[in-house]
C-alpha positions as CSV (number, residue, x, y, z in Angstrom):
1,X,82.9,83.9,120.2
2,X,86.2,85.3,118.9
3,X,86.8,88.5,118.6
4,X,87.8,89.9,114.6
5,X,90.4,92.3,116.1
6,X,92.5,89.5,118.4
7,X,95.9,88.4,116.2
8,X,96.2,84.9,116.3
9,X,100.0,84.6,115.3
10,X,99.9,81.5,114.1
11,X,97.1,82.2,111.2
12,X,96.6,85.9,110.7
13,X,99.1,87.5,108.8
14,X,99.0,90.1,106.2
15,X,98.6,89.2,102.5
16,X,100.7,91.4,100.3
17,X,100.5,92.1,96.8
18,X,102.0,94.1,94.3
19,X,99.6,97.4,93.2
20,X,98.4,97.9,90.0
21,X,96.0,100.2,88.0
22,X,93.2,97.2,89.1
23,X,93.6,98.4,92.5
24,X,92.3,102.0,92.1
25,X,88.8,101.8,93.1
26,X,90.3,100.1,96.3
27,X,92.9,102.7,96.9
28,X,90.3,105.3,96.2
29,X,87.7,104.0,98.5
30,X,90.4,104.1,101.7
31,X,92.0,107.1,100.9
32,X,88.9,109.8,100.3
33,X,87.3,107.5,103.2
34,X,90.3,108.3,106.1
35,X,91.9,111.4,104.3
36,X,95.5,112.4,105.0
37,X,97.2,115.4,103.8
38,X,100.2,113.4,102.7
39,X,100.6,112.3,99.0
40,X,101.5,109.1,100.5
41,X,97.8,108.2,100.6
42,X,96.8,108.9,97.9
43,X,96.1,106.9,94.3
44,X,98.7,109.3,92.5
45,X,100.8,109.4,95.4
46,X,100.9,105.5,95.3
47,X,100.4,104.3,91.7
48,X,102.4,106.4,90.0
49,X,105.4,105.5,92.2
50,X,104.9,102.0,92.5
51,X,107.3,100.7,90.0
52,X,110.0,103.0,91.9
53,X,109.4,102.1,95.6
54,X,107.8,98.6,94.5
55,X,104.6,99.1,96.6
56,X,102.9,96.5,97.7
57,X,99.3,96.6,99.4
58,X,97.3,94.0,102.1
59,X,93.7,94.6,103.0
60,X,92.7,92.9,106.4
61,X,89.9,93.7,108.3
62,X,88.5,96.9,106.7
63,X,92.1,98.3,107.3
64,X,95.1,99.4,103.8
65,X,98.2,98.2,104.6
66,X,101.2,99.4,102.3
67,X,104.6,99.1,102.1
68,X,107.4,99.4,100.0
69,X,111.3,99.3,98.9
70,X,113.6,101.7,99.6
71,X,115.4,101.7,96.5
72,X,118.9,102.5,97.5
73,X,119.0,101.4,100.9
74,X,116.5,98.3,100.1
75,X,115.2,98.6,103.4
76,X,111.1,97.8,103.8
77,X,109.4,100.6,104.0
78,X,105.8,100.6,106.2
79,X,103.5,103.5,106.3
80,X,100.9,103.8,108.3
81,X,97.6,101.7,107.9
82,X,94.3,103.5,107.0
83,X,90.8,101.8,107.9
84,X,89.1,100.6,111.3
85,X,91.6,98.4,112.9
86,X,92.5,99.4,116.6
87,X,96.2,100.7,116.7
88,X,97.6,97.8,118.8
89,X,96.0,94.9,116.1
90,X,98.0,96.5,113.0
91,X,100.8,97.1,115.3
92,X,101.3,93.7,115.7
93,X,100.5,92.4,112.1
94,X,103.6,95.1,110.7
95,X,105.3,93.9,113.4
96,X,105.0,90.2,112.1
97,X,105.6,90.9,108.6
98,X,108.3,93.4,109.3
99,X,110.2,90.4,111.0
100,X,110.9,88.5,107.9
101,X,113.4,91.3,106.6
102,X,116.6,92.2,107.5
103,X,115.6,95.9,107.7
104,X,112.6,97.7,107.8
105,X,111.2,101.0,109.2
106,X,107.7,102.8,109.5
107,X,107.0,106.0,107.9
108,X,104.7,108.6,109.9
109,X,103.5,111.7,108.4
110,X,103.9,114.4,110.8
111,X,101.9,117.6,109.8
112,X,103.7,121.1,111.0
113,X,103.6,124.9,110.8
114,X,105.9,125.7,107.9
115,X,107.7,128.7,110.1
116,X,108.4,126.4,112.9
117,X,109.7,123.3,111.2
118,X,109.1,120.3,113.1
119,X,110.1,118.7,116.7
120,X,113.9,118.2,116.3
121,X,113.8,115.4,118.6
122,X,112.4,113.2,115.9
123,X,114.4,111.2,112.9
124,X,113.4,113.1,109.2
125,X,114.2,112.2,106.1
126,X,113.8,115.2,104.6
127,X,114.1,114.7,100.6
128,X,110.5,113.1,101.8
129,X,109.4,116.7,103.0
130,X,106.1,117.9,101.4
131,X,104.7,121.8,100.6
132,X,101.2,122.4,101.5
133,X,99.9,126.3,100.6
134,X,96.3,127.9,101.3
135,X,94.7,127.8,97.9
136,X,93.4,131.0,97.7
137,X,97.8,132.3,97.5
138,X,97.4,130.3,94.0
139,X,94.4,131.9,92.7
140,X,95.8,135.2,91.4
141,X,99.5,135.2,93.3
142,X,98.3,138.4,95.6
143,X,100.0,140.0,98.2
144,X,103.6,140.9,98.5
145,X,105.4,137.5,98.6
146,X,103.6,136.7,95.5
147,X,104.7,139.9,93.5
148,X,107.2,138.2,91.8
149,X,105.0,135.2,90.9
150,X,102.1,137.9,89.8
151,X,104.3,139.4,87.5
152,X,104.9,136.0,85.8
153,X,101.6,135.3,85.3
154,X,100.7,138.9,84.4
155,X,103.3,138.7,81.5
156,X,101.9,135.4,80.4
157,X,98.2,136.8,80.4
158,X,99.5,140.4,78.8
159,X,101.4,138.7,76.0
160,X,100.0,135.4,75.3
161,X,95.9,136.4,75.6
162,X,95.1,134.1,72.7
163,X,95.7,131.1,75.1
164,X,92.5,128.9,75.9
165,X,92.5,126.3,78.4
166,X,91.1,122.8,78.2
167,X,90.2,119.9,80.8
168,X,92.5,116.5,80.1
169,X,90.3,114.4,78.3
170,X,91.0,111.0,76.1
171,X,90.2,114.1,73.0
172,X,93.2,115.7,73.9
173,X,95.2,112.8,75.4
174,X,97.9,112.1,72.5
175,X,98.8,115.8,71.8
176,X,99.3,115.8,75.6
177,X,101.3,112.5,75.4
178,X,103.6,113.7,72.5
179,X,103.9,117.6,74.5
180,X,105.6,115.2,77.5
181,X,107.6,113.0,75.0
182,X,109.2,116.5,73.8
183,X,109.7,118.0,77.5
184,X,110.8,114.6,78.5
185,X,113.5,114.4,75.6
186,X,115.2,118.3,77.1
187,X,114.2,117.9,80.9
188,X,115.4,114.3,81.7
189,X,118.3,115.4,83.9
190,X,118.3,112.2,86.1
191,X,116.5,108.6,86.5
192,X,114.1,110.1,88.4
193,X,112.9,113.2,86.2
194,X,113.1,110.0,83.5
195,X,110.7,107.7,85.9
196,X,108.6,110.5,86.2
197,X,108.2,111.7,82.9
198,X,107.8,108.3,81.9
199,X,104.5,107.6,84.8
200,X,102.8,111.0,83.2
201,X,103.0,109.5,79.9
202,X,101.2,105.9,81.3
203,X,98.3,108.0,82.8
204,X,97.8,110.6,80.2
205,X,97.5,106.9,78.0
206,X,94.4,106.0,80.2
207,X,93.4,109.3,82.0
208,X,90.1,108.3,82.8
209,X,90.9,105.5,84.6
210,X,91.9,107.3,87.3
211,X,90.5,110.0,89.9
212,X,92.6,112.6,88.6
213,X,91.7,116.4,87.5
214,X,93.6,118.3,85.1
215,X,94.1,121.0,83.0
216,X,96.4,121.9,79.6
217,X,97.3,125.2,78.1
218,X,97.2,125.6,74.7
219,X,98.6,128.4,72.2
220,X,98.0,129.3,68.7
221,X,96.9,125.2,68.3
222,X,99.9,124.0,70.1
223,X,100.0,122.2,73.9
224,X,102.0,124.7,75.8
225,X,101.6,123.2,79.1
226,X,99.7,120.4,81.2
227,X,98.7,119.7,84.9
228,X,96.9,116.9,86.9
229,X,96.1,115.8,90.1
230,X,93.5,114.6,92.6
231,X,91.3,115.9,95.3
232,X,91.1,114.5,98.8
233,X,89.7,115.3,101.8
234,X,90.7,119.8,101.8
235,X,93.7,119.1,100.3
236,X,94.2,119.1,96.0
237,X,97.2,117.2,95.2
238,X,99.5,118.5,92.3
239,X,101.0,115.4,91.3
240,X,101.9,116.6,87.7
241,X,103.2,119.9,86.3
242,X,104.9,120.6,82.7
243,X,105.2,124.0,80.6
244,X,107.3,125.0,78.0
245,X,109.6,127.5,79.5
246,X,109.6,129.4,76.4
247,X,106.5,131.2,77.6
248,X,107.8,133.4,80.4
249,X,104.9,132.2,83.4
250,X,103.4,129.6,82.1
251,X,103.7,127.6,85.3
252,X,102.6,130.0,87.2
253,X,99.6,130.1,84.5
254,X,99.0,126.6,85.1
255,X,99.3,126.7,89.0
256,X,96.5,129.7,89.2
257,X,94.1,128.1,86.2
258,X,94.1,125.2,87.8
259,X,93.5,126.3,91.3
260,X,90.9,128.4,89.9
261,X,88.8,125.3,88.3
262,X,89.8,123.6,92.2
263,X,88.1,126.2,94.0
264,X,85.1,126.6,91.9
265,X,84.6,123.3,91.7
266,X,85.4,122.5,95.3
267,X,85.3,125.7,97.7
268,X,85.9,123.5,100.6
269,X,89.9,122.8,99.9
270,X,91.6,124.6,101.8
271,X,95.4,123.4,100.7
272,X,97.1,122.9,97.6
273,X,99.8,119.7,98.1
274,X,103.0,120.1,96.0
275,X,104.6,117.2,96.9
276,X,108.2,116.3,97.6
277,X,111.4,118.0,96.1
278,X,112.9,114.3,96.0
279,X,116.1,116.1,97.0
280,X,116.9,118.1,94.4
281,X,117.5,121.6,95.3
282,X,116.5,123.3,92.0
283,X,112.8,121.9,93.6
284,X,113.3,122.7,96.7
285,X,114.0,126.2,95.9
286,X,111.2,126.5,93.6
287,X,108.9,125.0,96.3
288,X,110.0,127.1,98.5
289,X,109.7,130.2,97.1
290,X,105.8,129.6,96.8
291,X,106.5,130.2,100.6
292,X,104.8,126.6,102.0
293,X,102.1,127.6,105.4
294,X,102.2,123.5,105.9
295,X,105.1,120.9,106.0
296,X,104.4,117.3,106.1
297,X,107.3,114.9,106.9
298,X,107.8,111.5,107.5
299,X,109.0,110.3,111.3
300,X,111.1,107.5,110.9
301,X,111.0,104.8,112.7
302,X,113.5,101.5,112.9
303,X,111.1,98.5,112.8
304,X,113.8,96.4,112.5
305,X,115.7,97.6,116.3
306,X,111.7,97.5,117.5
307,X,111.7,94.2,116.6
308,X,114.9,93.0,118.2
309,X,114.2,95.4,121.5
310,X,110.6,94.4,121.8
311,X,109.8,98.2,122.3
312,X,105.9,99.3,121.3
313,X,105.5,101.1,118.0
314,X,103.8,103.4,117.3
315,X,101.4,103.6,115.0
């Protein structure tokens, strides 16, 4: 009898297609079944960026396969497969496919202590660094490092107490739809903020399509402020945040409200994920003045000189 797991080259090969807002429940189903703390694996992390890195998704033998473009190097990205295939079958089958590109490289999250940074030996891109923090920091902003967040959010409660708070819902969806279309219009500063901006407004058009949480501010009838994302595993996963910087601390309203309705609801997460800074170092600074306790970056590695060398990957 053959056995499921043994690669015969000259049939097995992985089946890629493009993902779209069908593939949700099968995203969903891999991702909360072999959690990562990366927003790589998860549905936000994927379908809201497929247009950008042109994802692409193979299932074979109760194992996720995903890759993707880089889109200014055009190099094939491969991150790491999640599901029950031994690490030496899906070796060889992103092996395989990597071979038909002129470049490609794997992607390997690589979890550290934010006030070590990570082993220097390895290859980082770091625009592709993401900021974990302990949930309870966002809660009310205590402690000292916090005092300067606390005092945002303090002004914000002192001064604007007439503010409710309401769960995303398709009742609230358009007001939430036209609140982005009027951030977009003053905060597109690049294609990306643009791309972004644009990917809020697609989900907030079909929000309960998708496993995603959220909460909006509102004031005196008016949408002051949104926030979504998705719980996996300990980890909650801010993929969107918008406020009207008008109201001094209304981010830092909509970081603790919605940590709050996390932690109530789930008292097991442990981390809030706030993504990648992309680069920008107006992000980066914000991010890190939250003061990150986790880092997860990508290890890079050349498929394309593994390939040619015939050295093992790792996976």
């Amino acid at each position: 009898m053959k056995n499921h797991n043994t690669i015969d080259h000259s049939c097995n090969s992985l089946d890629f297609k493009p993902v779209s807002k069908k593939d949700i429940p099968l995203l969903n189903k891999y991702f909360t079944s072999f959690p990562s703390r990366s927003c790589d694996f998860s549905v936000g992390g994927t379908l809201m960026w497929t247009d950008y890195y042109c994802y692409e998704i193979a299932e074979f033998n109760h194992t996720l396969f995903l890759r993707g473009k880089d889109p200014e190097s055009e190099d094939m990205i491969y991150y790491c497969p999640v599901g029950t295939l031994p690490e030496d079958t899906s070796r060889k089958l992103i092996i395989k496919d990597a071979s038909k590109f002129k470049k490609s490289r794997l992607l390997i999250p690589v979890e550290a202590d934010a006030a070590y940074g990570l082993d220097s030996k390895g290859v980082y891109d770091d625009s592709l660094k993401e900021y974990l923090y302990p949930i309870e920091r966002f809660l009310h902003f205590a402690g000292k490092k916090m005092e300067k967040k606390r005092n945002h959010l303090n002004y914000f409660l002192n001064n604007y107490p007439e503010a409710t708070i309401e769960k995303i819902s398709a009742a609230n969806s358009a007001e939430l739809i036209e609140f982005t279309t009027r951030f977009s219009a003053v905060h597109e500063a690049s294609d990306l903020s643009g791309y972004e901006n644009s990917q809020t407004i697609q989900v907030l058009e079909d929000f309960e399509s998708y496993p995603f949480e959220g909460i909006a501010i509102r004031h005196n009838g008016e949408i002051i402020g949104l926030t979504f994302g998705e719980r996996i595993g300990d980890v909650f996963f801010v993929h969107v945040e918008k406020g009207n910087i008008e109201y001094r601390g209304v981010y830092q309203a909509l970081a603790s409200f919605m940590s709050q309705e996390v932690n109530k609801r789930y008292p097991y997460v442990k981390y809030l994920n706030r993504e990648e800074d992309m680069g920008d170092e107006s992000l980066r600074w914000s991010k890190e003045s939250y003061h990150p306790t986790l880092l997860v970056n990508k290890s890079i590695e050349s498929l394309t000189v593994r390939i040619a060398s015939k050295e093992p990957l790792r996976v």
